[in-house]
C-alpha positions in Angstrom: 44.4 13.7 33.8 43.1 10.4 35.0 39.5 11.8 34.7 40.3 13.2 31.4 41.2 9.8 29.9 37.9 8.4 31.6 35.4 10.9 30.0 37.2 10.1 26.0 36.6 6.7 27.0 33.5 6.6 27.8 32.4 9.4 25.3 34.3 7.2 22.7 31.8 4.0 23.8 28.8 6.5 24.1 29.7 6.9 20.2 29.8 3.1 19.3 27.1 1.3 21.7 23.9 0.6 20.9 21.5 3.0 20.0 17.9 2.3 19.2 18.5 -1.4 18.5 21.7 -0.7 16.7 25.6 0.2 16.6 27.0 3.4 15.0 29.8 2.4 13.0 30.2 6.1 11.5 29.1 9.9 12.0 27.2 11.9 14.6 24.6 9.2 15.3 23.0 11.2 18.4 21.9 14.2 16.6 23.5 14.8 12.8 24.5 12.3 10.2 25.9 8.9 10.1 25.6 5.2 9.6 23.6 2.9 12.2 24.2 -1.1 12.1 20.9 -2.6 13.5 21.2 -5.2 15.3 18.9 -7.7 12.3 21.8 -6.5 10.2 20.2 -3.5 8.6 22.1 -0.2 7.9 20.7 2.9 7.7 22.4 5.9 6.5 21.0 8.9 7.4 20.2 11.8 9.5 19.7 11.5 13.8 17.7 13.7 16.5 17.7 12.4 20.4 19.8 9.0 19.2 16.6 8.6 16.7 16.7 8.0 12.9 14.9 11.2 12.4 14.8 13.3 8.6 16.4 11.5 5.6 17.8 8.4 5.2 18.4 5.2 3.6 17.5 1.8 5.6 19.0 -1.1 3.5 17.5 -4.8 5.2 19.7 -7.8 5.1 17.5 -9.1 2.2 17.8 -6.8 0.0 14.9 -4.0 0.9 15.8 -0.3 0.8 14.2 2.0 2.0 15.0 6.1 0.7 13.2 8.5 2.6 12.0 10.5 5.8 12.5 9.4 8.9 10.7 9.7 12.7 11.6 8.6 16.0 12.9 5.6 14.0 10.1 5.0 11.9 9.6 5.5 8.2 7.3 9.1 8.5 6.7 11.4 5.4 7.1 10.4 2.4 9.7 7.4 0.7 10.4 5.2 -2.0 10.8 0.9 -0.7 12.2 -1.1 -3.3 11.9 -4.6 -3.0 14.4 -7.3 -4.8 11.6 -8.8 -7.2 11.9 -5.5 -8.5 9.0 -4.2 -7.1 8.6 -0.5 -6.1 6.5 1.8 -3.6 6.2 6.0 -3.7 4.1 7.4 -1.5 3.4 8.3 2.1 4.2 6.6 5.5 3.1 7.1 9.0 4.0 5.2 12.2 6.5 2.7 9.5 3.6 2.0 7.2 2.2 3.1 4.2 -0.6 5.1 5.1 -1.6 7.7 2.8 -1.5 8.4 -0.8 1.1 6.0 -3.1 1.9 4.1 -6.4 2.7 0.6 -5.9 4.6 -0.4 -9.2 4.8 -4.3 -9.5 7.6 -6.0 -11.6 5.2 -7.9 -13.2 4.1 -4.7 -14.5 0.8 -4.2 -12.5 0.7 -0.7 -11.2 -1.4 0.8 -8.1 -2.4 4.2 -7.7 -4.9 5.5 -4.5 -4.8 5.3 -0.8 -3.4 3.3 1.7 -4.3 2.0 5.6 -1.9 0.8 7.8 0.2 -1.0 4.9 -2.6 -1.9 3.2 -4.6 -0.7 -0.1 -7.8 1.2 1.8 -10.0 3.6 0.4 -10.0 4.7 -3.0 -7.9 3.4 -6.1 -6.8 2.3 -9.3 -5.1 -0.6 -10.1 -4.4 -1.3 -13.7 -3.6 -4.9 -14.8 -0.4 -5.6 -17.1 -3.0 -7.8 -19.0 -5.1 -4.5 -20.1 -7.9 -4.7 -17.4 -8.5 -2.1 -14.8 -10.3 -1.5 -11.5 -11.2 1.6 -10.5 -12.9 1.9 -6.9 -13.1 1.1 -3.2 -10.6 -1.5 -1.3 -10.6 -2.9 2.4 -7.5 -4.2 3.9 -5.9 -4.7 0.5 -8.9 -6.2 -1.2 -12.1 -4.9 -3.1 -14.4 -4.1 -1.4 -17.3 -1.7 -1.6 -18.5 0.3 -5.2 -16.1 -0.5 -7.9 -15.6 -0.7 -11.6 -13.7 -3.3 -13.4 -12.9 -2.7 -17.1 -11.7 -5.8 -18.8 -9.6 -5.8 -22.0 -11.9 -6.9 -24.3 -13.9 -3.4 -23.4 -16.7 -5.5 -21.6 -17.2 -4.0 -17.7 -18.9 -4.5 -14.3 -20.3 -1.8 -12.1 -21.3 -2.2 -8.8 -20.4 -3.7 -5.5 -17.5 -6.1 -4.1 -16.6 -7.5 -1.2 -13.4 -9.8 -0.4 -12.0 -9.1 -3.7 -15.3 -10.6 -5.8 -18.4 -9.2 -7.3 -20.9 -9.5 -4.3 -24.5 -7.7 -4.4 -26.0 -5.3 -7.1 -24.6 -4.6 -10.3 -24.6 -4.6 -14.2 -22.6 -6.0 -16.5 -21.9 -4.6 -19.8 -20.9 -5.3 -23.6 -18.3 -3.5 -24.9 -20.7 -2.4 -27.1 -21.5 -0.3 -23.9 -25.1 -2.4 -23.6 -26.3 -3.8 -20.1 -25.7 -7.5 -20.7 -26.6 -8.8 -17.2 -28.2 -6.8 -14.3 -28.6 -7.5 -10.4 -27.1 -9.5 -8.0 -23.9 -11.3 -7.7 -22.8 -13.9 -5.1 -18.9 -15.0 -5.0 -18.2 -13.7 -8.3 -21.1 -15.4 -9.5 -24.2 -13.8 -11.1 -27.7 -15.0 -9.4 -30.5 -15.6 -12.3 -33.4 -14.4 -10.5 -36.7 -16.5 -9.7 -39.4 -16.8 -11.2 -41.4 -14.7 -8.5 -38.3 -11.8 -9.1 -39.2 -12.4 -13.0 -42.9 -11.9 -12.7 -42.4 -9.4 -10.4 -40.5 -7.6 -12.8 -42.5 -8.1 -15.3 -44.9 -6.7 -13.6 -43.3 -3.6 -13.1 -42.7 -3.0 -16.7 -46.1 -2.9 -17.7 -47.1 -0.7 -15.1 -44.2 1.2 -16.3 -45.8 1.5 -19.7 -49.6 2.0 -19.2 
């Protein structure tokens, strides 16, 4: 009897310690459902596997982040929905608790995100689209521009060609939004470089050759 009182006891404290950085306060929080108080004062509400969050769940942070989605040796893996208190919102794909993948990041501002994703960041092809009316459509690095891109403004005027660090850096051409090549060749911060007077000549040069 004695031992029988000792094995509910401790499979009763089994049941409430810690498990993976957190208590389970309800459930089957070894392998089914339940509801896991971590120990930053998260709770996630969800499916386990080993004493892992593991399938679907819901991982609400202290400061108001939730979290809806799949789960993997604790980890958000699969795909999910994060919802942040400003109102913003991301649906897309997660690996190894970050969004890696495809996804729409919807800002309350009303800026809106649609392409690829590296380790949390925007990487790889995308579109953002500005609540102001503009629009960029290409390559990002680590959350900024970066590589062959196209930015429409609102006014219908655009720029083609390359960025880096979020700015217009190296080859490209400006247009009208009349859809005429206003300004062509290189940029440097942003900044368009007016060409030399060699470049000019050179150019020049080029065009009559061109013609004869």
């Amino acid at each position: 009897m004695k031992y029988i009182v000792l094995l509910i006891s401790f499979l009763f404290v089994l049941q409430n310690c810690s498990t993976s950085g957190g208590k389970c306060v309800e459930g089957d929080c070894s392998s089914g459902t339940g509801s896991q108080q971590m120990e930053d004062g998260s709770l996630y509400i969800g499916t386990f596997e080993g004493g892992k969050k593991s399938g679907n769940g819901t991982l609400t942070y202290p400061n108001g982040d939730k979290y809806v989605g799949n789960f993997k040796n604790d980890v958000q893996e699969g795909t999910g929905t994060y919802t942040y208190p400003d109102g913003d919102i991301f649906i897309g794909d997660y690996k190894n608790g970050k969004r890696n993948g495809k996804g729409t990041y919807k800002h309350a501002n009303g800026d809106v995100y649609v392409g690829e994703y590296v380790d949390g960041f925007r990487n790889g092809n995308g579109t953002y689209t500005y609540s102001n009316g503009d629009k960029y459509v290409g390559n990002y690095s680590r959350g900024v521009r970066s590589g062959t891109g196209t930015y429409v403004y609102s006014t219908g005027e655009k720029f083609e060609g390359e960025w880096a660090n979020n700015k217009r850096n190296g080859a490209g051409k400006y247009f009208s939004k009349r859809g005429s090549v206003v300004l062509e060749g290189n940029w440097s911060n942003d900044e368009y470089q007016e060409p030399s007077s060699e470049e000019k000549e050179a150019d020049s040069t080029d065009t009559e050759n061109t013609e004869e």
